[in-house]
N, C-alpha and C positions, 0 to 999 in steps of 0.2 A: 504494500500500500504506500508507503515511505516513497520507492522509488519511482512509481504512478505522480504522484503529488509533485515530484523534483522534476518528472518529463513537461510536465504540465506547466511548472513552472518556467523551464527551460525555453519554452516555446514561446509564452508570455514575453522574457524580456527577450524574446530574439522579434518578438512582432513589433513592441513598444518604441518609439511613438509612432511606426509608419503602419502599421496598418492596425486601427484599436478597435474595431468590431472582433479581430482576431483575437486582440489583445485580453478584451473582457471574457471574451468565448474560454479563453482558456483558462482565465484568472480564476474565471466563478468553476471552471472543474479543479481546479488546482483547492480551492476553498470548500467545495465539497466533501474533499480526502484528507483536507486538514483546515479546521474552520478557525486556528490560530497558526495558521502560518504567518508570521513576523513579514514575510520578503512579499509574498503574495497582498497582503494588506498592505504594504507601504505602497506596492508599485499600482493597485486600487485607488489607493488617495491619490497619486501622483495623477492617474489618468482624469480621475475627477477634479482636481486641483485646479493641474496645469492645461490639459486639453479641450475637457467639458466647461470648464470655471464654474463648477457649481461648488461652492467652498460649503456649504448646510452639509452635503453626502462625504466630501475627503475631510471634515472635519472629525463626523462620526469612523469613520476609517479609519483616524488616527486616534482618534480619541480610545476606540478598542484595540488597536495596533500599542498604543501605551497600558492600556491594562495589563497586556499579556508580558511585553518586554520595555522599561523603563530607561532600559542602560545599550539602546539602539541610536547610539550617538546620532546618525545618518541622517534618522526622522526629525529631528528638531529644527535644524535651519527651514527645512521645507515646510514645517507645521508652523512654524512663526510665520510663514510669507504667506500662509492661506487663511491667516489669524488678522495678518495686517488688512489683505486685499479685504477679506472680510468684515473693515472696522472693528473689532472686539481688541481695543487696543489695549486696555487691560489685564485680556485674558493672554493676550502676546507679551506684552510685559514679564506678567508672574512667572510665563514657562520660557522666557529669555533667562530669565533669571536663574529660575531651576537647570538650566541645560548648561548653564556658564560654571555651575558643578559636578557634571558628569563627565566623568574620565572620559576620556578620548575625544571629544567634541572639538570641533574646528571654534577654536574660542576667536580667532582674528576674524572671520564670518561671521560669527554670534555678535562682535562688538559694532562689525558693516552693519548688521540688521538692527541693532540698537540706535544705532547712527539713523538708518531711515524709519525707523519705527517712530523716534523723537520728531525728526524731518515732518513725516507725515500727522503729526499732532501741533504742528511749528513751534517746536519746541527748538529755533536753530542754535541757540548756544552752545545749549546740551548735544545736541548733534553733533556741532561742530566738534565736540570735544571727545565725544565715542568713536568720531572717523577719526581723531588722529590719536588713538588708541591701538584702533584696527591698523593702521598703521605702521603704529611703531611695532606691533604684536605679529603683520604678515611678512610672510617668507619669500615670497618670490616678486620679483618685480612687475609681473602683470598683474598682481591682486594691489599691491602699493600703488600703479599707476591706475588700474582703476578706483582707487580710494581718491588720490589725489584727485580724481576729478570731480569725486563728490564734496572731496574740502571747499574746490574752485568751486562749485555750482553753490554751495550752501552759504557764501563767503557772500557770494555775488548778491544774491537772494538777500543776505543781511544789511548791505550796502544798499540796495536798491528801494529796502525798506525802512531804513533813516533816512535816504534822502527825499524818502514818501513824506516819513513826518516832517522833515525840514521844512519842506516845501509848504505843508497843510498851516504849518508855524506862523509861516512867512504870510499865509494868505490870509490868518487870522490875525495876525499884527496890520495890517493893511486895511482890512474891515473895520479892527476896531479903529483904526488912527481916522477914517473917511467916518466913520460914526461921530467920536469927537469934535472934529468940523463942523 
């Protein structure tokens, strides 16, 4: 039965993401034969996630996917980003949190997601300072040059939004001074 389960699986990621009628076809036999399979469940959420974008279905998928195995480093980046798309920024938060203490977890990725999880609540200070975290924490120059560019965009973003107030500053000192008149 074990190795039934592992065919099924096997077929799954060879179809994932190019053909995903195949993809679920074999997932749901794979889940059949083992209805906590950890790799079968993840790669469920992923299709509902990232392909379908129904975040309600890959959240339930993860959410039993962590019942079963809590220390599946893998799932966390991906369940934060279907927690964010899904507003429940909250519930992203707490399990940011949680994953930034499980052995093995890509922590310089967990701090990038921090970084836009705050972005996307404009929270840019805080951002600003979780991407130069990620950072100083990533290891290879393509993850550091794509950070850099979210320093530049969040940087620009903060700049662009003083010079918003400046400006609103400037138009109310001008009002009241033609008021006075």
């Amino acid at each position: 039965m074990e190795n039934t389960h592992n065919i099924y699986l096997f077929k799954a990621l060879d179809a994932y993401p190019y053909s995903l009628e195949e993809t679920v076809e074999v997932l749901n036999y794979a889940l059949s034969y083992d209805a906590d399979s950890t790799e079968a469940l993840y790669l469920m959420a992923q299709v509902y996630a990232f392909q379908l974008r129904d975040y309600e279905t890959a959240k339930g998928y993860f959410e039993r996917l962590m019942g079963i195995d809590m220390d599946m480093p893998k799932i966390y980046p991906d369940y934060i980003c279907v927690l964010m798309r899904n507003e429940d920024y909250p519930e992203a938060q707490r399990l940011l949190e949680f994953a930034l203490t499980v052995k093995g977890t890509d922590k310089p990725l967990l701090r990038l997601l921090q970084g836009q999880l705050l972005e996307s609540q404009h929270v840019l200070k805080a951002a600003l300072k979780a991407y130069k975290v990620a950072k100083k924490e990533g290891g290879n120059t393509q993850f550091i040059n794509f950070v850099n560019g979210e320093i530049s965009r969040v940087k620009n973003k903060r700049s662009s939004r003083k010079d918003k107030k400046k400006n609103k500053k400037r138009k109310e000192k001008k009002s009241q001074s033609k008021k006075n008149k």
